[in-house]
C-alpha positions in Angstrom: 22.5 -0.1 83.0 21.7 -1.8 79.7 21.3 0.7 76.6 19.6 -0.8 73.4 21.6 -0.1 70.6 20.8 -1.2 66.4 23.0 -2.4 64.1 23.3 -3.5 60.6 26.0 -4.9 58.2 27.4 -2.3 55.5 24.6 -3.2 53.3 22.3 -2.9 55.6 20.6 -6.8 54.4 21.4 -7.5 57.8 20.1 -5.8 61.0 19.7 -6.3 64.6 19.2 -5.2 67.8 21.3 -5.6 71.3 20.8 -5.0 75.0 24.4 -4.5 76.8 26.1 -2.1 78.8 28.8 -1.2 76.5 32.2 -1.2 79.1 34.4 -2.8 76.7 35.3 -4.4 73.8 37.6 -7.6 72.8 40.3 -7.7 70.2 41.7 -11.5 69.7 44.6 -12.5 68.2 43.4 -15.6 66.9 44.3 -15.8 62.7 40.8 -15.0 61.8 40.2 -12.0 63.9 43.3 -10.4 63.4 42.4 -10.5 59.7 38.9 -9.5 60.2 39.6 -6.8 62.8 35.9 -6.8 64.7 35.9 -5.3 68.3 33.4 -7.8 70.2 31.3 -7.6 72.8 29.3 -11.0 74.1 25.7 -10.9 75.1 23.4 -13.3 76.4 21.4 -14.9 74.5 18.5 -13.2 75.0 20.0 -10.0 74.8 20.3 -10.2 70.8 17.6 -9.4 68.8 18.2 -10.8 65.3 15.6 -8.9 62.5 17.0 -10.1 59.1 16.2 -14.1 59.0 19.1 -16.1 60.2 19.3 -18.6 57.6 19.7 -15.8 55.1 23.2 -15.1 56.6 26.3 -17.2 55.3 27.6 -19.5 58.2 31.4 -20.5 58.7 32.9 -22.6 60.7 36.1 -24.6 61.4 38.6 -25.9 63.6 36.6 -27.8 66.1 33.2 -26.3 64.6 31.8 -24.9 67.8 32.1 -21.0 66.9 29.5 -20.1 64.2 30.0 -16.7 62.3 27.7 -15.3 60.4 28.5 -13.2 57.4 26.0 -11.1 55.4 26.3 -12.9 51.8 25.7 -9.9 50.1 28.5 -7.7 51.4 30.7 -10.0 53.5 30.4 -8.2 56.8 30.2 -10.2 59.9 27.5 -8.8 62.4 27.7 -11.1 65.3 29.1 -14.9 65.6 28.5 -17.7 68.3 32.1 -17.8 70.3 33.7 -21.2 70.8 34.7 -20.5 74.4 31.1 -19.6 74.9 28.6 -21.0 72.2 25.9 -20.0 74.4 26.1 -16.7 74.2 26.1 -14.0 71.2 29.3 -12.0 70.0 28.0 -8.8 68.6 31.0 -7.1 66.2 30.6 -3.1 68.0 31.9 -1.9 64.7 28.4 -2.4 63.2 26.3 -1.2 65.9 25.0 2.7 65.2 26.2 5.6 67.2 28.5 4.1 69.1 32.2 6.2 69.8 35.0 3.3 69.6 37.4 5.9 70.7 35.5 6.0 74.1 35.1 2.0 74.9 37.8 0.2 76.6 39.8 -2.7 74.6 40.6 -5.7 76.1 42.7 -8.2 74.6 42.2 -11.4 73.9 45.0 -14.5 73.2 42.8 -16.6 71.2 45.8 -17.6 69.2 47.0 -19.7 72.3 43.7 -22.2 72.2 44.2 -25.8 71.0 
């Protein structure tokens, strides 16, 4: 069963809210999210509730352009992001959302390093 769940950026300039039965998360190994380290979690799109405005948020994209992250320009922390394998859907980073116990959620592992 779905739980809603809030979440913000460290700030706090940033805020949301997400529908999703928390089973899991995803780790890649792709050079950006090893350096970034966010534990994800896709949604649909209507699942995502986005209360900050998005155009306020930082977008950046490259390689072949079709993942979007957003960053919160004031402190840099990335809340959620548009995944390239599924640009229909939202990736919400579980490491902003409140309450949540990571030592409890299943990882899952992700070789992101291996698209072209």
């Amino acid at each position: 069963m779905k739980k809603t769940y809030t979440g913000a950026c460290h700030c706090g300039d940033v805020r949301f809210e997400v529908d999703m039965v928390l089973d899991h998360v995803r780790v890649c190994d792709c050079s950006i999210c090893r350096k970034r380290g966010a534990l994800i979690h896709r949604v649909a799109e209507d699942d995502l509730r986005i209360l900050s405005p998005l155009q306020s948020l930082t977008l950046y994209q490259w390689h072949t352009e079709t993942a979007k992250d957003y960053f919160c320009p004031r402190c840099g922390i990335l809340p959620f992001r548009r995944p390239r394998t599924a640009p229909e859907m939202w990736a919400v980073n579980v490491r902003c959302l409140d309450g949540v116990d990571l030592a409890l959620i299943r990882v899952d592992h992700v070789r992101g390093s291996e698209l072209s």
